[in-house]
C-alpha positions as CSV (number, residue, x, y, z in Angstrom):
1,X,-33.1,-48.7,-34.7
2,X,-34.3,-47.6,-31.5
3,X,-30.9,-47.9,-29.8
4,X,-29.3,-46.0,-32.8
5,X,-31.8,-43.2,-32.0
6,X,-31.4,-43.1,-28.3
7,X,-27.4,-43.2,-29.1
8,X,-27.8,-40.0,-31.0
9,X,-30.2,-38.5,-28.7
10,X,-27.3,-39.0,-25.9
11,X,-24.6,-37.3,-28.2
12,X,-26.5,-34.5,-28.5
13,X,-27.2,-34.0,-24.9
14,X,-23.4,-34.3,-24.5
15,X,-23.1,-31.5,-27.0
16,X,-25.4,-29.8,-25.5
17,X,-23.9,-29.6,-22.0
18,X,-20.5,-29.6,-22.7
19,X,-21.9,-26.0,-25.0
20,X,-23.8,-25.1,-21.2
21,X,-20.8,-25.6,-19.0
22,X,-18.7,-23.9,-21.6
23,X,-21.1,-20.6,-21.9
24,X,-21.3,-20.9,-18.4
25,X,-17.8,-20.7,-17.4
26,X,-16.4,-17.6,-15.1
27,X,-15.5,-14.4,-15.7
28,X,-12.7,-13.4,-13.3
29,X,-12.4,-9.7,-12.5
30,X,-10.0,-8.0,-10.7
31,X,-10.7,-5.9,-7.5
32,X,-9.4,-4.5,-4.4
33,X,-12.1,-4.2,-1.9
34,X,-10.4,-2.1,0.6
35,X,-10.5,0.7,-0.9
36,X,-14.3,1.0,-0.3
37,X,-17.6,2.8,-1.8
38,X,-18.8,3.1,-4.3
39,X,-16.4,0.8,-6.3
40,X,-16.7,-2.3,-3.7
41,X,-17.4,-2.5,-0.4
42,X,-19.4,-4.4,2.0
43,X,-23.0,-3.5,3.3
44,X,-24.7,-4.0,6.6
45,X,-25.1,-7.7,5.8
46,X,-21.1,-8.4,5.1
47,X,-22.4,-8.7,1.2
48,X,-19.7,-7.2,-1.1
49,X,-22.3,-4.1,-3.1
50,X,-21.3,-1.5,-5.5
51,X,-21.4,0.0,-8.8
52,X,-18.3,-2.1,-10.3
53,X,-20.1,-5.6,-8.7
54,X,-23.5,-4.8,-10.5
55,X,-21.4,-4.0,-14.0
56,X,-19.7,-6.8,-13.4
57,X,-22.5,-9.2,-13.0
58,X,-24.3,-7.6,-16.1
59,X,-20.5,-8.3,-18.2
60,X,-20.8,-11.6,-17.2
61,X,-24.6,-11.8,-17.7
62,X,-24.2,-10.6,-21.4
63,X,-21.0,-12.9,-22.2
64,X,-23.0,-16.0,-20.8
65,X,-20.6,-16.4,-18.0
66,X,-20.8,-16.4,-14.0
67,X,-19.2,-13.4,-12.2
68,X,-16.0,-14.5,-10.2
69,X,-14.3,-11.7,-7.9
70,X,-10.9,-12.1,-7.9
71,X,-8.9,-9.5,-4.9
72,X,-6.0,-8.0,-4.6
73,X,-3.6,-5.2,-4.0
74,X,-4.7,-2.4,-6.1
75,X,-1.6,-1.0,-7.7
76,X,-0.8,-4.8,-8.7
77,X,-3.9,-6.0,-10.3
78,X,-2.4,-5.9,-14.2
79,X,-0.4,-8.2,-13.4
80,X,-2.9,-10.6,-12.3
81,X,-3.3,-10.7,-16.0
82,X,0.1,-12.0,-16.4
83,X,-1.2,-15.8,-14.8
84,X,-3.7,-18.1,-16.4
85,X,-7.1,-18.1,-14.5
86,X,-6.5,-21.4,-13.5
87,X,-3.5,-19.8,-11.5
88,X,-5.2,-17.7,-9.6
89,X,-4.9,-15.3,-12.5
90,X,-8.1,-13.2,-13.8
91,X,-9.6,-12.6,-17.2
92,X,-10.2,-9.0,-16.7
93,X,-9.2,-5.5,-14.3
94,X,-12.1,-3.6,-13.4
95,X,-11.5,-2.0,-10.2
96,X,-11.4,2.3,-11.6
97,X,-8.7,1.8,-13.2
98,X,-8.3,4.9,-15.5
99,X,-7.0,5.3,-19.0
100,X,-3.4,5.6,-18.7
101,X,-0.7,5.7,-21.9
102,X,2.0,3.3,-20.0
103,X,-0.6,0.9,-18.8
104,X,-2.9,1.0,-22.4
105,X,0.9,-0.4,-24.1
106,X,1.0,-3.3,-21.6
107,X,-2.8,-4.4,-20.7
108,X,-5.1,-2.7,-24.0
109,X,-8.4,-1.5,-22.3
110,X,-11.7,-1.6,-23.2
111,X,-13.8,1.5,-24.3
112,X,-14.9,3.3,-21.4
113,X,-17.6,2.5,-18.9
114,X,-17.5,5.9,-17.1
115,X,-16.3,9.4,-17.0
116,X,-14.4,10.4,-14.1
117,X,-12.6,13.9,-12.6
118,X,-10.5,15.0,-10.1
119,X,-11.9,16.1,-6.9
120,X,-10.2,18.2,-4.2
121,X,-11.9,17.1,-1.1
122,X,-10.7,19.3,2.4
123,X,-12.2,19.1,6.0
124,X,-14.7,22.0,6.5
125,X,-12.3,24.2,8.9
126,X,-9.6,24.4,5.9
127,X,-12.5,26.1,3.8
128,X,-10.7,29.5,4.9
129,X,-7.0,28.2,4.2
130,X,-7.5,26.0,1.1
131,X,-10.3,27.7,-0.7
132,X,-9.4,25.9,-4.2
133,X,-6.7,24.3,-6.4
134,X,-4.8,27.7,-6.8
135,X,-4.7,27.7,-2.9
136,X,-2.5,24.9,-3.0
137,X,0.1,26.7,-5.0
138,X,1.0,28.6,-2.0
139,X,2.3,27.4,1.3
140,X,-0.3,28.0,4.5
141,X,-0.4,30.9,6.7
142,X,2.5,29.0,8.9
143,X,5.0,28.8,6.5
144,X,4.5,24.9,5.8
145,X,3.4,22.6,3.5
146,X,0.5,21.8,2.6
147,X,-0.3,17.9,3.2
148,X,-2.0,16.0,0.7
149,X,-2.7,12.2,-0.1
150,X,-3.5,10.6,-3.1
151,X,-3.8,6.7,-3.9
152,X,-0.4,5.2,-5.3
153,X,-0.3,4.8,-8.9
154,X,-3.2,6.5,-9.8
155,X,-3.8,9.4,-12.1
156,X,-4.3,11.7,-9.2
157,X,-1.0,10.9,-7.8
158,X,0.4,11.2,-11.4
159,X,-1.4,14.7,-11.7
160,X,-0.2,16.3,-8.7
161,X,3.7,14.9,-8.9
162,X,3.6,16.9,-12.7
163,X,2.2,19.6,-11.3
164,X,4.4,22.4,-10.4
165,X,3.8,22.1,-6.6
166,X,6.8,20.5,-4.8
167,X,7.4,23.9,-2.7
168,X,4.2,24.1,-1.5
169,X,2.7,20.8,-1.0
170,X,4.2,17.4,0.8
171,X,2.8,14.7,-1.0
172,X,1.3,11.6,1.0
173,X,1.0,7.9,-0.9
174,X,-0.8,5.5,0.5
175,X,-2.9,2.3,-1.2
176,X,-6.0,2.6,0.2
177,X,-8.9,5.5,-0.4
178,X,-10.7,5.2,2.6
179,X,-7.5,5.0,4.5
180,X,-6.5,8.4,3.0
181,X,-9.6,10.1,3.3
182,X,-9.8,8.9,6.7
183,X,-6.9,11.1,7.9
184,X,-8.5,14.1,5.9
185,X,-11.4,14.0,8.0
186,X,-9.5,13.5,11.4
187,X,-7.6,16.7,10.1
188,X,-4.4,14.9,10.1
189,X,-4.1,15.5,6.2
190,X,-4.7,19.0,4.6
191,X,-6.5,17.7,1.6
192,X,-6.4,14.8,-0.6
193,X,-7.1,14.4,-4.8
194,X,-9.4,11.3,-5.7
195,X,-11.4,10.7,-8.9
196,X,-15.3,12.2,-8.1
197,X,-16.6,8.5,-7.4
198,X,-14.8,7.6,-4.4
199,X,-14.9,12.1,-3.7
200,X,-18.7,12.2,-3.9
201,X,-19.5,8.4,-1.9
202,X,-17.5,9.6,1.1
203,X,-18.1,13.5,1.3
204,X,-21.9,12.6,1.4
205,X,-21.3,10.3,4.1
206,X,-19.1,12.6,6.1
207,X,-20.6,16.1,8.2
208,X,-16.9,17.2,8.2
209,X,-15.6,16.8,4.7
210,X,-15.9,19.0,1.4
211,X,-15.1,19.8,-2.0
212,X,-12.7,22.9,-1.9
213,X,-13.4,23.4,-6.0
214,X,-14.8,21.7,-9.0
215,X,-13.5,18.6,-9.9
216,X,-11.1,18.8,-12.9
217,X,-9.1,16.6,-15.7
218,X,-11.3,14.1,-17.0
219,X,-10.5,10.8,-17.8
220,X,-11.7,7.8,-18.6
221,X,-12.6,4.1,-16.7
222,X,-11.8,1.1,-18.5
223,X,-11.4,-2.5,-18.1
224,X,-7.9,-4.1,-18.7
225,X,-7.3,-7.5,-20.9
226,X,-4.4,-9.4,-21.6
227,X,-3.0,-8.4,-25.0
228,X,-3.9,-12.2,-26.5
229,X,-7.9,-11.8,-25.8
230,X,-9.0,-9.4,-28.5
231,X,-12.4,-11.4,-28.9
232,X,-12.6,-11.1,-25.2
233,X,-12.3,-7.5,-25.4
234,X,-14.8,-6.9,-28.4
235,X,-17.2,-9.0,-26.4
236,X,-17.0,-6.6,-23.6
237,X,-17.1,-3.3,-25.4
238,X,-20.4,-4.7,-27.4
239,X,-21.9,-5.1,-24.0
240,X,-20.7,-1.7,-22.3
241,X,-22.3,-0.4,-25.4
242,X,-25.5,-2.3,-25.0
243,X,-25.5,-1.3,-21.5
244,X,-25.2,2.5,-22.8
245,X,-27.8,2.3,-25.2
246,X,-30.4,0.4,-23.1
247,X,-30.2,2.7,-19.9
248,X,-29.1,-0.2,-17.7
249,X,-25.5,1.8,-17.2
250,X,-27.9,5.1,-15.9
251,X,-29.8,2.9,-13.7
252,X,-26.8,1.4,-12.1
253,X,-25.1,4.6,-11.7
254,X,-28.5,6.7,-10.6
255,X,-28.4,4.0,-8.0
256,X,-25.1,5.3,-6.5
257,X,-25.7,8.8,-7.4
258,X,-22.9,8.4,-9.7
259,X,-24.7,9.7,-13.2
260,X,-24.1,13.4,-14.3
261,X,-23.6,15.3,-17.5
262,X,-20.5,13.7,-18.2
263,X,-21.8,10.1,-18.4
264,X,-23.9,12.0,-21.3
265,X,-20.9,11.7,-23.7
266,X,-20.3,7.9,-22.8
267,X,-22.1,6.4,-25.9
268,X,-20.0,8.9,-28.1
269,X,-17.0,7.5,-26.8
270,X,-18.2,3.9,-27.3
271,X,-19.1,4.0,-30.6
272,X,-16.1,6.5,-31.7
273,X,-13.6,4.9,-34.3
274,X,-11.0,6.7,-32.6
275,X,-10.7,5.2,-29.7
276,X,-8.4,5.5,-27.4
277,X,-7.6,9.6,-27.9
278,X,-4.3,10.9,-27.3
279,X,-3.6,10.5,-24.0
280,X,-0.8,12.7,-23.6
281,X,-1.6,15.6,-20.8
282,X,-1.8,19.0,-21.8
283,X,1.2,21.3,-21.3
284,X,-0.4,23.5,-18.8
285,X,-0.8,20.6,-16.8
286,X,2.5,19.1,-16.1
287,X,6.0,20.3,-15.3
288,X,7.7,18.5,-18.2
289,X,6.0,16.3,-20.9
290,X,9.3,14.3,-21.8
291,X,9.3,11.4,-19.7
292,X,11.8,10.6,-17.2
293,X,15.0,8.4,-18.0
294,X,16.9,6.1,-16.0
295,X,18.9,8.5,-14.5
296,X,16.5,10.9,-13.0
297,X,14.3,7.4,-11.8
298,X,17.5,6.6,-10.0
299,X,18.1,9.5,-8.5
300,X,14.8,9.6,-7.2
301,X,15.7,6.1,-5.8
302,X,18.5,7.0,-3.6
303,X,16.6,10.2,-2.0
304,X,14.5,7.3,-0.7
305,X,16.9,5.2,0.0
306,X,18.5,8.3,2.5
307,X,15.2,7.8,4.5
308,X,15.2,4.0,4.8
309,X,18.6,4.8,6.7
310,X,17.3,7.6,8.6
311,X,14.4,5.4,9.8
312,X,17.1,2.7,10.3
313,X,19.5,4.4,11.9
314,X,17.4,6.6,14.4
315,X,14.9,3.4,15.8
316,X,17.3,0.7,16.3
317,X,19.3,2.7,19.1
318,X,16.0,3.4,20.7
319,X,15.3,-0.6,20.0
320,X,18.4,-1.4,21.8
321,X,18.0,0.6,24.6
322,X,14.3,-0.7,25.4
323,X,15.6,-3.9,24.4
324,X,18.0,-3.7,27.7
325,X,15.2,-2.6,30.4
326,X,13.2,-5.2,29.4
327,X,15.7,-7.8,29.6
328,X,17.2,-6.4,32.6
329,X,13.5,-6.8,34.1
330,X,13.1,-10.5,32.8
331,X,16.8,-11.5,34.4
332,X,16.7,-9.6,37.5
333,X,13.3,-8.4,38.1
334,X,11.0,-9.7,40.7
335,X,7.8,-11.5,39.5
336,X,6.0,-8.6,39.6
337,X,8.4,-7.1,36.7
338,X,9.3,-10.3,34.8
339,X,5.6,-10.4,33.9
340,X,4.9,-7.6,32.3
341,X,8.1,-8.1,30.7
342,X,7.7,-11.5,29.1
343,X,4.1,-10.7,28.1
344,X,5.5,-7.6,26.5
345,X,8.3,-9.5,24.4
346,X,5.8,-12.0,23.3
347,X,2.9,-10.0,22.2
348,X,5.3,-7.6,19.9
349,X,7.3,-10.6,18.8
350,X,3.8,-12.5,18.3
351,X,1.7,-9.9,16.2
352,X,3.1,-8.5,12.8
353,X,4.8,-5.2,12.2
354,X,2.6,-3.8,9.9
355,X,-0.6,-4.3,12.8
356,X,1.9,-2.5,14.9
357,X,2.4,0.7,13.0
358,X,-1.1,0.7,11.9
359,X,-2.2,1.2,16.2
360,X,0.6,3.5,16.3
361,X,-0.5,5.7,13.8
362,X,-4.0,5.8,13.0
363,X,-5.3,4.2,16.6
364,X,-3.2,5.8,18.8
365,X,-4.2,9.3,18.1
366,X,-8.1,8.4,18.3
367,X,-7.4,6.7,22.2
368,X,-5.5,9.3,23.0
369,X,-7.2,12.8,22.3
370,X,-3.3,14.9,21.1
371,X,-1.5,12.0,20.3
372,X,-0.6,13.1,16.7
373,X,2.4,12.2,15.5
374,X,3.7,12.6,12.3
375,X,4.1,9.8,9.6
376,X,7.9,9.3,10.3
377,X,7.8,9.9,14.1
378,X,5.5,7.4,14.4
379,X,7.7,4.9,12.2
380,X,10.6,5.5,14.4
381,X,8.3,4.6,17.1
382,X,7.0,1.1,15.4
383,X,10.2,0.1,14.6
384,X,11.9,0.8,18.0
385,X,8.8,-0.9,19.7
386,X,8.9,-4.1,17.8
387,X,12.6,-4.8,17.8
388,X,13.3,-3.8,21.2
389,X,11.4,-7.1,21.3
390,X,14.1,-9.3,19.7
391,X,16.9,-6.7,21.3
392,X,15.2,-8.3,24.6
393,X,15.5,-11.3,24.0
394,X,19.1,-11.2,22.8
395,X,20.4,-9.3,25.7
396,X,18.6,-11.5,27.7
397,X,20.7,-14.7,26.6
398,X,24.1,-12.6,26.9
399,X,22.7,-11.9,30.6
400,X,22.2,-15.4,31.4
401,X,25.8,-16.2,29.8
402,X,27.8,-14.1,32.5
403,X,28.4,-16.7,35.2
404,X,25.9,-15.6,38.4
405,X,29.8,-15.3,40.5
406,X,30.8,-12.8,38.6
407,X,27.4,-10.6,40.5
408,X,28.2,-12.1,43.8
409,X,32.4,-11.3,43.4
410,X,30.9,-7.9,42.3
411,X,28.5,-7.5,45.2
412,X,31.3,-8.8,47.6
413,X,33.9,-6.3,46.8
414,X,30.9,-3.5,47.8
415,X,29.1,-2.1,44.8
416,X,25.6,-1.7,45.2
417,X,23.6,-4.1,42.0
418,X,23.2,-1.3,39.5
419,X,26.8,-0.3,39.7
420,X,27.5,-4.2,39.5
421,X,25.0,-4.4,36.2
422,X,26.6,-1.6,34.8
423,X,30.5,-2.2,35.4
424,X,30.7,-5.7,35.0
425,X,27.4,-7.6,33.9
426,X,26.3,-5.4,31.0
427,X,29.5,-4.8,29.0
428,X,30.2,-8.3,28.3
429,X,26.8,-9.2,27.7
430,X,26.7,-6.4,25.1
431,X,30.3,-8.4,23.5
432,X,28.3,-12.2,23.6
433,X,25.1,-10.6,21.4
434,X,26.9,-7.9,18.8
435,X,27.0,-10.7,16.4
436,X,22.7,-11.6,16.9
437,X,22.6,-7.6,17.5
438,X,24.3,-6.7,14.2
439,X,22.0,-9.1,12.3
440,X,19.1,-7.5,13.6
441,X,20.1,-4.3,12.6
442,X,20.5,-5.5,8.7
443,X,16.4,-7.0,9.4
444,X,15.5,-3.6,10.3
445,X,16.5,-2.0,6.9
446,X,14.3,-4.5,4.6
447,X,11.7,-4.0,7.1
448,X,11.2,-0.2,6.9
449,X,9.6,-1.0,3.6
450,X,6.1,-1.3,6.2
451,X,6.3,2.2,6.9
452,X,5.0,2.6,3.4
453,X,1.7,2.3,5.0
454,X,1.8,4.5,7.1
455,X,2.5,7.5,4.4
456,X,6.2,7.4,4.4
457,X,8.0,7.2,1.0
458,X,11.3,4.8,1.4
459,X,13.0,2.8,-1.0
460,X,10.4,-0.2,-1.6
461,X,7.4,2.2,-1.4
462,X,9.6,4.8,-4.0
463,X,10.6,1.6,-6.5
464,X,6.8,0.7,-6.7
465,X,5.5,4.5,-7.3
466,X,8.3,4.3,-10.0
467,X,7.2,1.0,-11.2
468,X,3.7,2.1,-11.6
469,X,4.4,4.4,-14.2
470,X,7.3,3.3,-15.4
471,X,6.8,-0.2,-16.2
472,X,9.3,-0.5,-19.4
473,X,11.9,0.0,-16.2
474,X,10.9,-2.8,-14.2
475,X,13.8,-4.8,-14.7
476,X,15.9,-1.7,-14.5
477,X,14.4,-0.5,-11.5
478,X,14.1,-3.7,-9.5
479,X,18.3,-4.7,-9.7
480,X,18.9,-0.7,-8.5
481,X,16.4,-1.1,-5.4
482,X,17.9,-4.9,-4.8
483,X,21.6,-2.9,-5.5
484,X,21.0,-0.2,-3.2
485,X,19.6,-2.8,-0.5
486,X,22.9,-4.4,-0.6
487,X,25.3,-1.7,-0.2
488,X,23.2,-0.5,3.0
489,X,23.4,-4.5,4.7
490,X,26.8,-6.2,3.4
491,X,28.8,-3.7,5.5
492,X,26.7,-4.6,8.3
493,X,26.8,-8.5,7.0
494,X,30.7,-8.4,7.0
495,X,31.0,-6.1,10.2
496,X,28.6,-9.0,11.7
497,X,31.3,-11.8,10.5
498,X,34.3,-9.7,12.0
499,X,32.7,-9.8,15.9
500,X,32.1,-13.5,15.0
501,X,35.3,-14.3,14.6
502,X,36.3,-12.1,17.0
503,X,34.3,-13.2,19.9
504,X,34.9,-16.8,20.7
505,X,33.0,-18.0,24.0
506,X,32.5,-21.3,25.4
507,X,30.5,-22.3,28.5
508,X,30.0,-18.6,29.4
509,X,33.2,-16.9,29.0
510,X,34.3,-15.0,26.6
511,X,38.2,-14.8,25.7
């Protein structure tokens, strides 16, 4: 009897803790840290704070779970959603995503957890130029554009595409906030648009920043879910509403000087049957409310694929120029030149591309006071720097091909070493590497998709603003980047294959 009793005592405290680990499993939310306060960001301590990390822990608080941050890029978190969370995947988005109609088919939301606008934010001395959003409808006192960022694939980059603006305003994308709001403050941005959290976080913090007008455009923050978890999704919205009811939402938000008047009609919204409300914009707001087919998308495409050549086709000759002084310094240099040389080779061909363009453009400029150039100058720049690296070293083994008696045969019949270099040495060198050469050239078009960072819009950077608010095209969209890829290289692949042929060379001679 006693053994039958302690038997059934053990089953239950089996049930029992198989019912614990099972309450007590994670809740895996989406984020992208980098774009900073108030959403998440680090503190003094390196501890990851913010208004999104205390809802989050209350979500996971009320569904008897454990708060798991899951990171990454911002613009691709939905499809995070797309994995298991056992494959790195995550159960939910929350990260200010707003309320969007294309995203809402794919990823159904959750009611909303706060009320966000638009904010204009300017540096103080463009109070006099860009003295509201009608200001922007005009170009400035020089005759140019008006520059102005916004975060990619957000409504604030969707709201000032519609908008009828493309004379008077050149529109910067870029996937980080702070990033963005950075160049603003350094005055190397006219404005930027971001919703009022991220406006309000870093306008207090900065003695040089503004809002030019009222924000404007509401909209609404919600938390994504895969289509499947319906009870996963009830589960939340009875706890944002809990959190409404009970004050804990104010108190979090008070916290980050986040709450105002608008937060006032959050309860409405979460006990509204509803829910979600048209989201279509108004017509005053946008250009033209039909949305864009394949054609126009593709279109829109090969404009960006023009400046993936352009970058291509104005840095490699500078690469292959710089490419040839430093090689010429590692063959024929004395030690004093070989140094610098080699060091410079391996530290570009050592550290990544994207580190590269980041210290040419937003570094550069704060070493050296005037150093300002603009988004595509500087991408020329990064490009020509780092593959002149990898021209080096090519040139450099076409160098050491030519037989050292050709120099002394050159030198003997009395031209001086540059003359020798440039008569005899250099032009076959140049025939041994246009096969390694040509390659190099077809690298550099798949690589000026890292300029994206640095606020230029090329072909990878265009296909993903396409793709973020045009996902029924993503198939469609993705062969017609891949397509127009192709046609830029094969030429290059099959002009690559001709020289091979072409140019047969054994033990250093070339016939």
């Amino acid at each position: 009897m006693k053994r039958q009793w302690l038997l059934v005592n053990l089953l239950v405290l089996v049930v029992d803790t198989t019912g614990l680990a099972q309450e007590k499993k994670e809740l895996r939310w989406g984020t992208d840290p980098i774009g900073g306060g108030p959403y998440v960001y680090r503190d003094d301590h390196g501890n990851f704070v913010g208004f999104e990390v205390e809802l989050a822990d209350y979500l996971a608080q009320e569904l008897g779970r454990t708060s798991r941050m899951v990171t990454g890029d911002w613009d691709k978190l939905p499809e995070l959603l797309d994995k298991a969370p056992g494959e790195n995947g995550i159960d939910i988005v929350l990260n200010g995503y707003e309320l969007r109609a294309d995203l809402q088919k794919q990823y159904p939301a959750t009611r909303p957890y706060y009320i966000y606008r638009l904010a204009l934010i300017i540096h103080k001395d463009q109070a006099a130029t860009i003295t509201g959003w009608g200001a922007l409808q005009r170009l400035k006192p020089d005759g140019t554009k008006h520059t102005v960022g916004v975060l990619g694939g957000s409504v604030a980059h969707e709201y000032m595409k519609s908008r009828t603006l493309a004379d008077t305003i050149d529109l910067k994308i870029n996937p980080d906030v702070a990033t963005v709001i950075g160049l603003v403050e350094q005055k190397r941005l006219d404005a930027t648009v971001q919703d009022t959290p991220a406006a309000r976080f870093y306008v207090k913090r900065s003695n040089s920043l503004m809002l030019a007008d009222e924000p404007r455009k509401s909209g609404f923050y919600v938390i994504l879910t895969r289509p499947g978890d319906h009870e996963l999704r009830e589960q939340l919205n009875r706890a944002i509403t809990k959190a409404i009811r009970s004050g804990v939402l104010k108190t979090i938000y008070e916290k980050y000087g986040l709450w105002n008047e608008d937060q006032e009609r959050l309860l409405y919204w979460a006990e509204h049957t509803d829910w979600p409300p048209p989201l279509e914009a108004s017509a005053e707001e946008t250009v033209d409310e039909s949305a864009p087919d394949m054609k126009q998308l593709v279109v829109e495409l090969l404009a960006a694929a023009g400046m993936t050549v352009f970058l291509s086709l104005t840095s490699f000759p500078l690469a292959m120029i710089l490419g040839m002084i430093v090689a010429l310094g590692r063959v024929y240099g004395a030690w004093y030149i070989r140094f610098p040389c080699s060091f410079y080779v391996e530290f570009l061909r050592g550290t990544p591309l994207l580190l590269q363009l980041y210290f040419v453009y937003y570094l550069l400029p704060k070493l050296i006071p005037g150093f300002d150039l603009t988004p595509v100058q500087a991408g020329i720049l990064g490009l020509a720097i780092n593959y002149s690296a990898y021209e080096a070293e090519n040139y450099r083994a076409g160098l050491l091909a030519i037989p050292r008696g050709q120099m002394e045969a050159a030198l003997a019949l009395g031209m001086s070493p540059l003359t020798a270099l440039r008569v005899v040495i250099i032009p076959q060198a140049i025939r041994i590497v246009i096969p390694p050469v040509t390659n190099d050239f077809i690298a550099l078009f798949k690589d000026t998709s890292v300029c994206s960072v640095i606020l230029i819009t090329e072909l990878t950077r265009k296909y993903n603003e396409l793709y973020n608010f045009n996902r029924e095209y993503i198939l469609e969209l993705a062969f017609v980047t891949a397509g127009l890829y192709l046609l830029m290289s094969y030429p290059l692949a099959l002009l690559a294959q001709f020289f091979e042929k072409r140019l047969r060379y054994s033990g250093g001679e070339v016939r």
